[in-house]
C-alpha positions in Angstrom: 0.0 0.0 0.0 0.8 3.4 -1.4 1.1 5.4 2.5 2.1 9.2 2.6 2.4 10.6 6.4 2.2 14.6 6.3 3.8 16.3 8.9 7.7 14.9 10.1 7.5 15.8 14.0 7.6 13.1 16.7 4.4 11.3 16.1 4.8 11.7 12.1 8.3 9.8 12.4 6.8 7.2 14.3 3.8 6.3 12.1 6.7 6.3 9.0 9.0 4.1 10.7 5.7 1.7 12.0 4.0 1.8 8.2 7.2 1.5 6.3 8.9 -1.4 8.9 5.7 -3.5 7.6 6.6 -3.1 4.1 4.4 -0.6 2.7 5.6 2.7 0.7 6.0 5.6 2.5 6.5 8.9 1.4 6.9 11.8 4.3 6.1 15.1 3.9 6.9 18.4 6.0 5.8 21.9 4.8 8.8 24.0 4.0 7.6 26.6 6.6 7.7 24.7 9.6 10.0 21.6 8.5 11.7 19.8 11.2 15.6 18.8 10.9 13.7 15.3 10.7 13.2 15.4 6.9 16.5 16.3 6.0 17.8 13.6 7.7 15.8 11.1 6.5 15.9 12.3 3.3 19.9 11.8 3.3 19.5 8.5 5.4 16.5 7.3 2.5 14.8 6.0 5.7 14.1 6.7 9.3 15.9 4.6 12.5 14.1 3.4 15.8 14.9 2.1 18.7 12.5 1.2 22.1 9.4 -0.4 21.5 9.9 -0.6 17.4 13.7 -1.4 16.5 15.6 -0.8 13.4 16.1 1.0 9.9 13.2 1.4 7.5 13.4 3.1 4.1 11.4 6.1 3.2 11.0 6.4 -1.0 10.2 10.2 -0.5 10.8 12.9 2.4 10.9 16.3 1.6 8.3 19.6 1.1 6.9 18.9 -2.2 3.8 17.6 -1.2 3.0 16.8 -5.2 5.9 14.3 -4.6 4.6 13.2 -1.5 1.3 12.3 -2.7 2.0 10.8 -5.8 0.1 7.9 -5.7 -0.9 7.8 -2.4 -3.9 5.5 -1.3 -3.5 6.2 2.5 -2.7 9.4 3.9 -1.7 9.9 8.0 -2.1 13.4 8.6 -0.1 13.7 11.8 0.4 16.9 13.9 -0.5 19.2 16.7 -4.1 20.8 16.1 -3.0 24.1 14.6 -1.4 22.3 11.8 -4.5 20.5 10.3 -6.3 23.2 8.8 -3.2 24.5 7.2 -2.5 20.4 6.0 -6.1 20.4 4.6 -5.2 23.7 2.7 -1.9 22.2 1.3 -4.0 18.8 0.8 -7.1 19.7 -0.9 -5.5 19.6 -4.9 -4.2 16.3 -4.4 -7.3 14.4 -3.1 -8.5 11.8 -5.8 -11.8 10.2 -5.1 -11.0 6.4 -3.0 -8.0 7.5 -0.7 -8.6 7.4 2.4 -7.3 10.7 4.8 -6.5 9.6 8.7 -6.1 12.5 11.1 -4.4 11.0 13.8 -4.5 11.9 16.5 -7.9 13.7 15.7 -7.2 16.3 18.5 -10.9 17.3 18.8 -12.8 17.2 15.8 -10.0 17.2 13.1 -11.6 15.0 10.3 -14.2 17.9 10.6 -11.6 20.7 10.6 -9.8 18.9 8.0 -12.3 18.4 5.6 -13.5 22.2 6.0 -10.6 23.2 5.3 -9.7 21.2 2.2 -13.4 22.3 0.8 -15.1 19.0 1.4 -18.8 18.9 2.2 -19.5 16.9 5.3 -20.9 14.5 4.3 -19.2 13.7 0.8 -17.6 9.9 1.3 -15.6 9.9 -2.1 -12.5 10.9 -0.4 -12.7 8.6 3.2 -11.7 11.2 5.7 -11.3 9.9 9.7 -9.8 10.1 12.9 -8.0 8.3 15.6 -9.1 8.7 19.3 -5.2 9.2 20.2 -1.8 8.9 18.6 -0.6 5.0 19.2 2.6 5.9 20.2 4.6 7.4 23.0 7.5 8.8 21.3 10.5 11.5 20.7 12.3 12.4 17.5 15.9 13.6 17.4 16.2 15.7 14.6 18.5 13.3 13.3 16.7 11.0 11.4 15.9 9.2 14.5 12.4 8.8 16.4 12.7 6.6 20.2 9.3 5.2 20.5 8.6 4.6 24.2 5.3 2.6 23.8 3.4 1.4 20.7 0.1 0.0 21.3 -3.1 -1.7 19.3 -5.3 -2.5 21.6 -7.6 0.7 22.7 -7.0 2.9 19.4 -10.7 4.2 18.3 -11.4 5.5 14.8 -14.7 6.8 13.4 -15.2 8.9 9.8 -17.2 11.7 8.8 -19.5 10.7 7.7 -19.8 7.7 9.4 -20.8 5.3 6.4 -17.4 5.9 5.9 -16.7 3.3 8.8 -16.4 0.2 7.0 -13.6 1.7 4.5 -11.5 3.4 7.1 -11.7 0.5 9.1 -10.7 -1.7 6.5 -8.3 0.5 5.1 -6.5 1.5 8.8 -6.5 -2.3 10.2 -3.5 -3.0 7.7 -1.3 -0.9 10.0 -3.1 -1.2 13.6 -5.2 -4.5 13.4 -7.2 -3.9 16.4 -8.5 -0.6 16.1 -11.8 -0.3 16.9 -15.1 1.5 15.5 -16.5 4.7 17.2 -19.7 5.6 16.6 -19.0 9.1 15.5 -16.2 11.5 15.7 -17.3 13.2 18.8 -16.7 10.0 20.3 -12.9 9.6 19.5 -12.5 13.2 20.2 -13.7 12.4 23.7 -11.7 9.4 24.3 -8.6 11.4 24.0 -7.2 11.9 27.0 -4.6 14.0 26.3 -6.5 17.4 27.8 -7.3 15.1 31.1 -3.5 14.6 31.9 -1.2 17.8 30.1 -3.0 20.4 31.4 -3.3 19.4 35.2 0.0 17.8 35.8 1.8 21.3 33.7 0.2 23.6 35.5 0.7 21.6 39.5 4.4 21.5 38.3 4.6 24.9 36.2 6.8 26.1 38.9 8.9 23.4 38.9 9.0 23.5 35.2 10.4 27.1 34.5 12.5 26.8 37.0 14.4 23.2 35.8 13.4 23.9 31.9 11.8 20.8 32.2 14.6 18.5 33.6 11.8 16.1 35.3 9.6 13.3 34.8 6.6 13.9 33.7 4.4 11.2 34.5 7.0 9.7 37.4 7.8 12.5 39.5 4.9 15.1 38.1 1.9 13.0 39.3 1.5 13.5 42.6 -1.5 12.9 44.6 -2.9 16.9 44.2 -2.4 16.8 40.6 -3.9 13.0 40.2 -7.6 14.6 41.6 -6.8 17.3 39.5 -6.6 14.8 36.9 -9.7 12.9 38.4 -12.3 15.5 38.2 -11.3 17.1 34.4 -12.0 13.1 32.8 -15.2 12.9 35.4 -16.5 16.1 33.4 -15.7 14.6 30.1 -17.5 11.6 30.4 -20.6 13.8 31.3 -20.3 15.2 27.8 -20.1 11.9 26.4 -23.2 10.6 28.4 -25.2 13.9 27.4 -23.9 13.2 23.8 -25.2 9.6 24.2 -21.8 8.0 23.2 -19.7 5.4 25.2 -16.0 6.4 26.4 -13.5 5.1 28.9 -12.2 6.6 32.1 -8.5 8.0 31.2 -6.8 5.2 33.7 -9.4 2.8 32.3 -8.0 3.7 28.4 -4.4 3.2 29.7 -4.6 -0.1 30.8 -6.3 -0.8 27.7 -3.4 0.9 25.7 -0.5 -1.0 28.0 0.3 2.6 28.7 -0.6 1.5 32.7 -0.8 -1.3 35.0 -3.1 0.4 37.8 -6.5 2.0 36.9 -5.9 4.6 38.9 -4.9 8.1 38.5 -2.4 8.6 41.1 0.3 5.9 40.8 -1.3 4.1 37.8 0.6 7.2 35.7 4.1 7.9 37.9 4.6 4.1 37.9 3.5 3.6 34.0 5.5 1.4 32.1 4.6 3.2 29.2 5.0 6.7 30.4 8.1 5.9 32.1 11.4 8.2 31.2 9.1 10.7 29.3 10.5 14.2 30.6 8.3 17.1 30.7 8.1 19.9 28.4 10.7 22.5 28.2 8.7 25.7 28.4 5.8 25.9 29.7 4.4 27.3 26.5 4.3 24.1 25.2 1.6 21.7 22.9 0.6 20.7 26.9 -1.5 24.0 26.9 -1.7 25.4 23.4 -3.5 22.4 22.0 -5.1 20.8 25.2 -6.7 23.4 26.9 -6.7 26.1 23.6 -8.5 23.6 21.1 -9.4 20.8 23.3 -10.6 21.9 26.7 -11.8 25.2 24.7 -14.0 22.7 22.3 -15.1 20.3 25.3 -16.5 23.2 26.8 -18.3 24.5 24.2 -20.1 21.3 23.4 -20.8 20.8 27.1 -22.6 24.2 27.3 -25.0 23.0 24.3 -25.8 19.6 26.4 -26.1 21.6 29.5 -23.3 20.0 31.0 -21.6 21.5 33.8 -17.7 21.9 33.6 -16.2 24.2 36.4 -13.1 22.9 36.7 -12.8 22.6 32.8 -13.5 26.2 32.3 -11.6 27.0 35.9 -8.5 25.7 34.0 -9.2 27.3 30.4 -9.2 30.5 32.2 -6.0 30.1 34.4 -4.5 28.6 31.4 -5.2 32.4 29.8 -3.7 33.9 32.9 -0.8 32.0 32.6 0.1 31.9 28.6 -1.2 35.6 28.9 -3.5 34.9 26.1 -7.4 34.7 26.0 -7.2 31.3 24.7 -11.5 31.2 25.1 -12.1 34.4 23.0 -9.4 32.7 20.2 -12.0 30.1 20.0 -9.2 27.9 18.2 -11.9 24.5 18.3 -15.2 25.5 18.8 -19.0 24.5 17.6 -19.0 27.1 15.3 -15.4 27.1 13.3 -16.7 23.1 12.8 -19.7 24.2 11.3 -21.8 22.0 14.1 -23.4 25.5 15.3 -27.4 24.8 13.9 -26.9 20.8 14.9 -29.3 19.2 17.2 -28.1 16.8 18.9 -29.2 13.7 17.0 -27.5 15.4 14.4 -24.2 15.7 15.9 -24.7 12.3 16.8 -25.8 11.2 13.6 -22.6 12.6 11.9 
């Protein structure tokens, strides 16, 4: 299979390394604006080197910033990156889409496949180009710059993936299972936007340890020395208002330590030690500034959206929006009035809910 992964940062090398290590083609693509040291090095090395979890050399037949190269004959396209890149990938994407490829925004981020195919100038519900999400990226992982990614844990088990619309399903599903064969079906993509967990764990454990983390430039432990017990309720009360919205929004989602386990990220469904004593989490350091993707993208699209959406179920999220605005006090930026990821820059604004549901 024809694979092209846009975007070359951590998670990008990873899904590369994973695709192309199982022997299908993979071209990698980085926009010459914001292109990482990554895909000069790979395209010098031809291919990308792991080690951790996935070991060894696997060749790359394109990486560079000419994304008409990149997507030459592409049937399945990763589009991997922080949530302020995919509108801009669905800009660079949308002359190269051919009707039966199949787009994967993963992780989805909150609402991606929506943002994505808005931005690339697809209707909602058109299915000629397939156009998903994953709940979460599968990996825990850090590039080097050099043409090297470390993937600390790779999982199957507990990815979710939904399209838009969803009698898309069935293709994406296909399509996705020849590179993660146990990914399972979400009913819509509200769902896998909700079973990330990314916004339940960055945001609280940053901000306990934002202190600590200007003052060491991130020289700690994330998950091993930054979840204590204060940041684990922290923790606990964020994923109890998020699976509100889901049982408002009449979808099914696991707690955070539930997912974990799932994921072989953790051991202990808890939210205290299951994290600092993760296998999976274990030697990750923390951010280096606290200006980081921990904030920008969790609480500034994520946390932003979740509340949003909760307001139109009638959902109550204090501590959510308690966080959002300390978030703003602390990034000195009005991250609620950006409105980054919200109801209305999805176009979801006249939905009932059946409709949203129904997506």
């Amino acid at each position: 299979m024809n694979v092209t992964v846009i975007g070359s940062g951590n998670g990008g090398m990873a899904v590369a390394f994973d695709c192309a290590q199982q022997g299908h083609r993979v071209s990698l693509y980085s926009r010459a604006a914001h292109a990482h040291e990554n895909i000069e090095a790979v395209g010098v090395k031809g291919g990308i080197t792991s080690q951790g979890r996935l070991e060894g050399f696997a060749p790359v037949a394109y990486a560079g910033t000419d994304i008409e190269a990149a997507m030459e004959g592409a049937e399945l396209v990763f589009v991997v990156g922080p949530a302020f890149a995919t509108e801009p990938f669905g800009h660079d994407l949308a002359p190269h889409l051919r009707t039966g490829m199949t787009v994967v925004i993963c992780p989805g981020s909150c609402g991606g496949a929506l943002a994505f195919k808005r931005a690339a100038g697809l209707a909602v519900h058109d299915d000629n180009i397939i156009v998903g999400e994953t709940s979460t990226l599968p990996y825990a992982c850090r590039a080097d710059g050099q043409g090297n990614v470390h993937v600390f844990h790779r999982f199957d088990t507990g990815l979710f993936a939904a399209a838009v619309p969803r009698s898309g399903n069935g293709k994406l599903l296909e399509i996705l299972r020849q590179v993660y064969p146990s990914t399972t079906e979400a009913a819509t993509v509200l769902q896998t936007s909700l079973q990330n967990g990314n916004p339940v764990i960055h945001p609280a454990v940053t901000l306990m340890n934002a202190a600590l983390l200007e003052r060491t430039g991130g020289d700690f432990l994330f998950y091993e020395e930054g979840v204590t017990p204060a940041a684990s309720r922290l923790m606990e009360v964020v994923d109890t208002e998020r699976l509100a919205i889901a049982t408002a929004l009449g979808v099914t989602i696991l707690s955070e330590p539930e997912i974990g386990v799932e994921q072989g990220y953790m051991t202990e469904s808890n939210y205290t030690t299951g994290y600092s004593r993760a296998p999976g989490f274990r030697g990750i350091k923390a951010p280096t500034a606290i200006d980081s993707r921990y904030l920008t993208e969790d609480v500034g699209y994520s946390l932003v959206f979740f509340t949003d959406l909760a307001r139109r179920l009638g959902v109550p999220t204090p501590t959510m929006d308690a966080i959002i605005e300390i978030t703003s006090v602390v990034l000195a930026r009005d991250l609620r009035a950006e409105g980054a990821r919200t109801m209305s820059s999805l176009g979801l604004d006249d939905l009932t809910t059946e409709q949203l549901t129904s997506l």
